[in-house]
C-alpha positions as CSV (number, residue, x, y, z in Angstrom):
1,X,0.0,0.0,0.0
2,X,2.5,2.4,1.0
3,X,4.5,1.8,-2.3
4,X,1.4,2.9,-4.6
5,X,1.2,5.5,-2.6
6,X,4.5,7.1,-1.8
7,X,6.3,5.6,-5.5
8,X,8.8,4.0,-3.5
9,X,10.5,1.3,-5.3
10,X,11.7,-0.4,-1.9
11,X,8.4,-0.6,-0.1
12,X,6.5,-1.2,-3.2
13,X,8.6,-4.7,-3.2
14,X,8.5,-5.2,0.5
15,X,5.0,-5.3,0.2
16,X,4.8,-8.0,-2.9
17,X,7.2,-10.1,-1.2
18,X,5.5,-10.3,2.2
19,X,2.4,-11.3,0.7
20,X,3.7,-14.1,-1.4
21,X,5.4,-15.3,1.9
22,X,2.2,-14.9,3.6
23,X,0.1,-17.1,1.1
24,X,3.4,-19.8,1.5
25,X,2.6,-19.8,5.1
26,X,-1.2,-20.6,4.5
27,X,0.0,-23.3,2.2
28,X,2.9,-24.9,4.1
29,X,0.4,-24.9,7.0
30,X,-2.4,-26.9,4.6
31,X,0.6,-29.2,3.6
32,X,0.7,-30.0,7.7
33,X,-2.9,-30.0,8.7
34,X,-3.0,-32.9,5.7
35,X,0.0,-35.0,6.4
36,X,-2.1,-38.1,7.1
37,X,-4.7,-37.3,4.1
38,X,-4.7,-39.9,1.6
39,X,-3.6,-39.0,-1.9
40,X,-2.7,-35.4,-0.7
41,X,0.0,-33.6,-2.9
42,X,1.7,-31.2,-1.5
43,X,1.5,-27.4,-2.1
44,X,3.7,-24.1,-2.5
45,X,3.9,-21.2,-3.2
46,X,6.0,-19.1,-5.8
47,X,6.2,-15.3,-6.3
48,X,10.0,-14.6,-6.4
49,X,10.6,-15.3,-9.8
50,X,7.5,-12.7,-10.7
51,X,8.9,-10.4,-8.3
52,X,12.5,-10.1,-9.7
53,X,11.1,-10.0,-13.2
54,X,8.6,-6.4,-12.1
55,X,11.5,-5.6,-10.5
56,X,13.9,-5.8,-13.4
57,X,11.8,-3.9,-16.0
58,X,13.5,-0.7,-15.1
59,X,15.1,0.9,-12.4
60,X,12.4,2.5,-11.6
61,X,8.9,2.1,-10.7
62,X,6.7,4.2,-13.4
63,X,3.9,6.8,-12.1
64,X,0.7,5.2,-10.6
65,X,-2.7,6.4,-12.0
66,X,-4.6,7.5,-9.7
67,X,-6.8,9.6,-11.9
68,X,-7.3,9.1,-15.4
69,X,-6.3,12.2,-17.0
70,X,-2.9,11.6,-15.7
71,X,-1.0,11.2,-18.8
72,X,1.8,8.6,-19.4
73,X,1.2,6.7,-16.1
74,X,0.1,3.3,-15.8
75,X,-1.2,1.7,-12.5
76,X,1.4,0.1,-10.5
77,X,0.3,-4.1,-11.1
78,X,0.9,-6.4,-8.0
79,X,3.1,-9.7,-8.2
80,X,0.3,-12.2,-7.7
81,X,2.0,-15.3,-6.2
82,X,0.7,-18.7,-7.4
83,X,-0.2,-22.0,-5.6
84,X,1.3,-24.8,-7.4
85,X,1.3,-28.4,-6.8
86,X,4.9,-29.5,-5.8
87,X,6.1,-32.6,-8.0
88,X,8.9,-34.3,-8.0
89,X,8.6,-35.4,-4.6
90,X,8.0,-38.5,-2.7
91,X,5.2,-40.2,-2.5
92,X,4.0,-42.6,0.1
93,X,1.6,-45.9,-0.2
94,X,-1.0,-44.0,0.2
95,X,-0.4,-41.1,-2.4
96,X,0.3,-38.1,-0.1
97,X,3.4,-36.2,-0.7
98,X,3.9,-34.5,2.8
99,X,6.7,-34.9,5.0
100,X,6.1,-33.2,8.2
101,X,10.1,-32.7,9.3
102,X,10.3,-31.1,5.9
103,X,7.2,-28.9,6.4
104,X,8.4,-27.8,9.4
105,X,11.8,-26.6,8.6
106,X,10.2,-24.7,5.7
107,X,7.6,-23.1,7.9
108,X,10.3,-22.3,10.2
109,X,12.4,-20.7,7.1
110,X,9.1,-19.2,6.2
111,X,8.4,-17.7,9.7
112,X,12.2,-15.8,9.7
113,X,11.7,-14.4,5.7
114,X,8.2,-12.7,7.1
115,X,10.0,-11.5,10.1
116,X,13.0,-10.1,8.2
117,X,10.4,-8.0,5.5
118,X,8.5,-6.9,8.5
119,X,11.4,-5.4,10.3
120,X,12.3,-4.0,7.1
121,X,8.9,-2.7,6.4
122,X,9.3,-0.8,9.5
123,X,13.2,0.7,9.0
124,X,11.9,1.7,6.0
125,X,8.7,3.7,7.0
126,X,11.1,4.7,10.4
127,X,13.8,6.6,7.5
128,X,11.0,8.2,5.6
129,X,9.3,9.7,9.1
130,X,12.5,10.8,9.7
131,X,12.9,12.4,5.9
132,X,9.8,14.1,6.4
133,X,10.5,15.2,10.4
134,X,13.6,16.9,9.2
135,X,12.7,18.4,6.6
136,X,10.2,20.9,8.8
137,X,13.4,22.3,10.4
């Protein structure tokens, strides 16, 4: 939100990127509550490619529309993460594809990335208040 709002590159990625690893925690926490479901396949969730690719576009993030007579400016599109079925991976007798130790380790990985772009999130918003607090001096 704040990266539509304020054009800010840093933020505007911040915000993609937590909410791809938010919908990865949803799914790695389906993945658990189904270990013992039969014929369950496991689920993930991927965004970074689709983030590094709007983020490599240009160095720059171009003018949001906010009003249509704004000329030359296009709205500011969100990554939109995707749940994908995970193959490749093993498979029990009864067809589900969920190991719980491996679950776990990538929830815990999961937990720490959200945790690391929230901090961030914060720094970020902390320098700008501090931009704007100093510049009324």
């Amino acid at each position: 939100m704040y990266g539509i709002w304020l054009q800010d590159r840093t933020l505007w990625a911040l915000e993609q990127a937590i909410g791809g690893v938010a919908q990865r925690h949803q799914a790695l926490l389906d993945n658990i509550a189904n270990v013992e479901t039969p014929g369950y396949a496991r689920r993930d969730v991927v965004f970074r490619d689709a983030l590094r690719e709007a983020l490599g576009r240009s160095r720059r993030l171009a003018p949001a529309a906010t009003d249509p007579r704004h000329f030359g400016a296009r709205p500011v599109q969100a990554v939109e993460p995707r749940t994908v079925t995970a193959s490749g991976w093993f498979m029990r007798g009864d067809g589900n594809g969920v190991s719980l130790d491996h679950e776990m380790a990538l929830l815990a990985e999961n937990a720490l990335e959200y945790q690391t772009l929230t901090r961030q999130i914060g720094m970020r918003v902390a320098m700008l208040r501090t931009v704007i607090s100093e510049g009324r001096r």
